[in-house]
N, C-alpha and C positions, 0 to 999 in steps of 0.2 A: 504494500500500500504506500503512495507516494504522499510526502509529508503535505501540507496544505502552508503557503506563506503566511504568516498573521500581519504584513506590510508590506505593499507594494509602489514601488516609483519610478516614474520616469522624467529625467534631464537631459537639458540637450548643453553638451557642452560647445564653446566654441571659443574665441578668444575674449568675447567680454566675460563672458563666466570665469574664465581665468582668470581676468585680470580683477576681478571681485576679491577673490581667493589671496591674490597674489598681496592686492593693497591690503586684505586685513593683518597676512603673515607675515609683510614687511613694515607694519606702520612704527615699529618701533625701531627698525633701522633705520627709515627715515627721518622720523625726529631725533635720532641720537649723530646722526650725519649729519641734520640741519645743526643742532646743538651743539657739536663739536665745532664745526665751523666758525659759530658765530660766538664762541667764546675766544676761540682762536684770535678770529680777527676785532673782538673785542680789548683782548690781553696787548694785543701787539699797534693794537692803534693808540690805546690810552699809553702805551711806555712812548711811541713814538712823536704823543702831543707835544711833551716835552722836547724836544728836537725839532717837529718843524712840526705845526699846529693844523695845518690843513691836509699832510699828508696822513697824522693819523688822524682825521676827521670820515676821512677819505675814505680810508681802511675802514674804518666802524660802520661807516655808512654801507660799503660794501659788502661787508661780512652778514649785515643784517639783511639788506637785498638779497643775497646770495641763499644762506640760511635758511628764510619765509619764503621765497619765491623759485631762485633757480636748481637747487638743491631737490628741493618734493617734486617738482616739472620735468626736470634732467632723469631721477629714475623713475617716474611712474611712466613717461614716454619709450626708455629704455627695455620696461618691461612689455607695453604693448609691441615694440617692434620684436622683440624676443618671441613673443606668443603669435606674431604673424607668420615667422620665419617656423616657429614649430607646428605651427596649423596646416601651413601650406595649402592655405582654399580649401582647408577640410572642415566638417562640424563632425561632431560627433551625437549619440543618445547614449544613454548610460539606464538600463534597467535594474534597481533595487528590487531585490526581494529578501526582505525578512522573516527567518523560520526560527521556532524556536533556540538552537543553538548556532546557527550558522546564518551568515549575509551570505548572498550570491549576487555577484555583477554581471551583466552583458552588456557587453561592450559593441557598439554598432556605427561605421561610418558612413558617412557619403561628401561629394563634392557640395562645395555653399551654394552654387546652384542649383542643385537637384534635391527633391525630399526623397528618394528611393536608396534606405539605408542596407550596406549589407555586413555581415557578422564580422567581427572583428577577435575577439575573446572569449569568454565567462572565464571569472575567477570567483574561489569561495574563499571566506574570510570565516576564522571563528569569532566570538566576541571578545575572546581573549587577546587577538590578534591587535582591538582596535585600541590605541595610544590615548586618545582621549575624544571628545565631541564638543565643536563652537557654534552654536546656532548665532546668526548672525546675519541682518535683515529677515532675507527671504530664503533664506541659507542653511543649510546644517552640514558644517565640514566632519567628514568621519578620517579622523587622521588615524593614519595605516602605520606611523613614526612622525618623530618631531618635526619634520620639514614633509611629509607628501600627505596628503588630503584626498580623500572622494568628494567631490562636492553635488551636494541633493539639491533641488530646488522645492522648496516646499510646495507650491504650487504642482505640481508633477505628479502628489499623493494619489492613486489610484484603488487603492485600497487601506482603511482607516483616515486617520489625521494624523498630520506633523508632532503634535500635541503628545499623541497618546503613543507614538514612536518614540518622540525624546523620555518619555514617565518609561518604554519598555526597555532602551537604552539604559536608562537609569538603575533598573532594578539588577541589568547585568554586571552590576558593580563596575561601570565605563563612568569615567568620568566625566559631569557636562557641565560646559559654560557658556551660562547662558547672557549673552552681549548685551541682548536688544532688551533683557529685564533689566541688566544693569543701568543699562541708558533711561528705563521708562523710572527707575527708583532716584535716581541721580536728578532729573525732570522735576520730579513730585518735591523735591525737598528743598 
């Protein structure tokens, strides 16, 4: 007798989904990029006020431009052309199914012109397998290790809810964090 899924979902990956993924997994590299920057050229403008007053005005100014502006623009750009270059005019679908002890993925491509996807994978995952979970927007990242991620689109849910997915993740003892509660508690207060 073949097991019965208790969740099912479908995603279509392509490179904006990526780049979802990507901004939330690097936002701390990019403010700590921007921040090293602009302390930098904070540090080195104020010693060089003393010396010539507009060259380290200059620098301050720059570092802060640099820092808030071309720094977050320079790699979030970097990373969309990375995701172009790995897509190669492809989309992808990604089928969830969740059974009792085990996730199952298929994995399905086609060109970005055409909707007629054809098989690419299936891979099974145990629960034990999964690192942790970040619900995040419309999002629920199932990281497989610290750096690589499934990414689900909540909206996709074909069978049950997102909701009652993250409460059965939960009870697998996987760890979940959840973003978009923290942003709605941080709001209210």
């Amino acid at each position: 007798m073949e097991e019965k899924a208790l969740f099912k979902n479908s995603s279509k990956m392509n490179e904006n989904e990526m780049f979802v993924f990507q901004s939330y997994a690097l936002k701390k590299t990019i403010f700590l990029s921007s921040f090293f920057l602009i302390i930098f050229c904070v540090v080195l403008g104020a010693s060089l006020c003393f010396v010539k007053l507009f060259l380290g005005i200059a620098i301050i100014i720059a570092g802060l431009i640099g820092g808030f502006v071309l720094v977050p623009y320079i790699l979030k750009d970097s990373i969309k052309k990375q995701n172009k270059l790995i897509f190669d005019n492809k989309k992808y679908l990604n089928h969830f199914e969740f059974y009792d002890d085990f996730l199952e993925v298929t994995n399905e491509e086609a060109a970005t012109n055409e909707n007629i996807y054809h098989f690419v994978i299936k891979e099974k995952f145990n629960y034990s397998d999964l690192f942790k979970v970040v619900v995040y927007g419309t999002y629920i990242f199932l990281y497989i290790n610290k750096s690589q991620s499934l990414v689900l689109n909540q909206k996709g849910m074909t069978l049950n809810t997102s909701a009652e997915l993250v409460s059965f993740l939960k009870s697998k003892n996987i760890k979940v964090i959840d973003k978009f509660q923290q942003l709605s508690i941080k709001e209210k207060k």
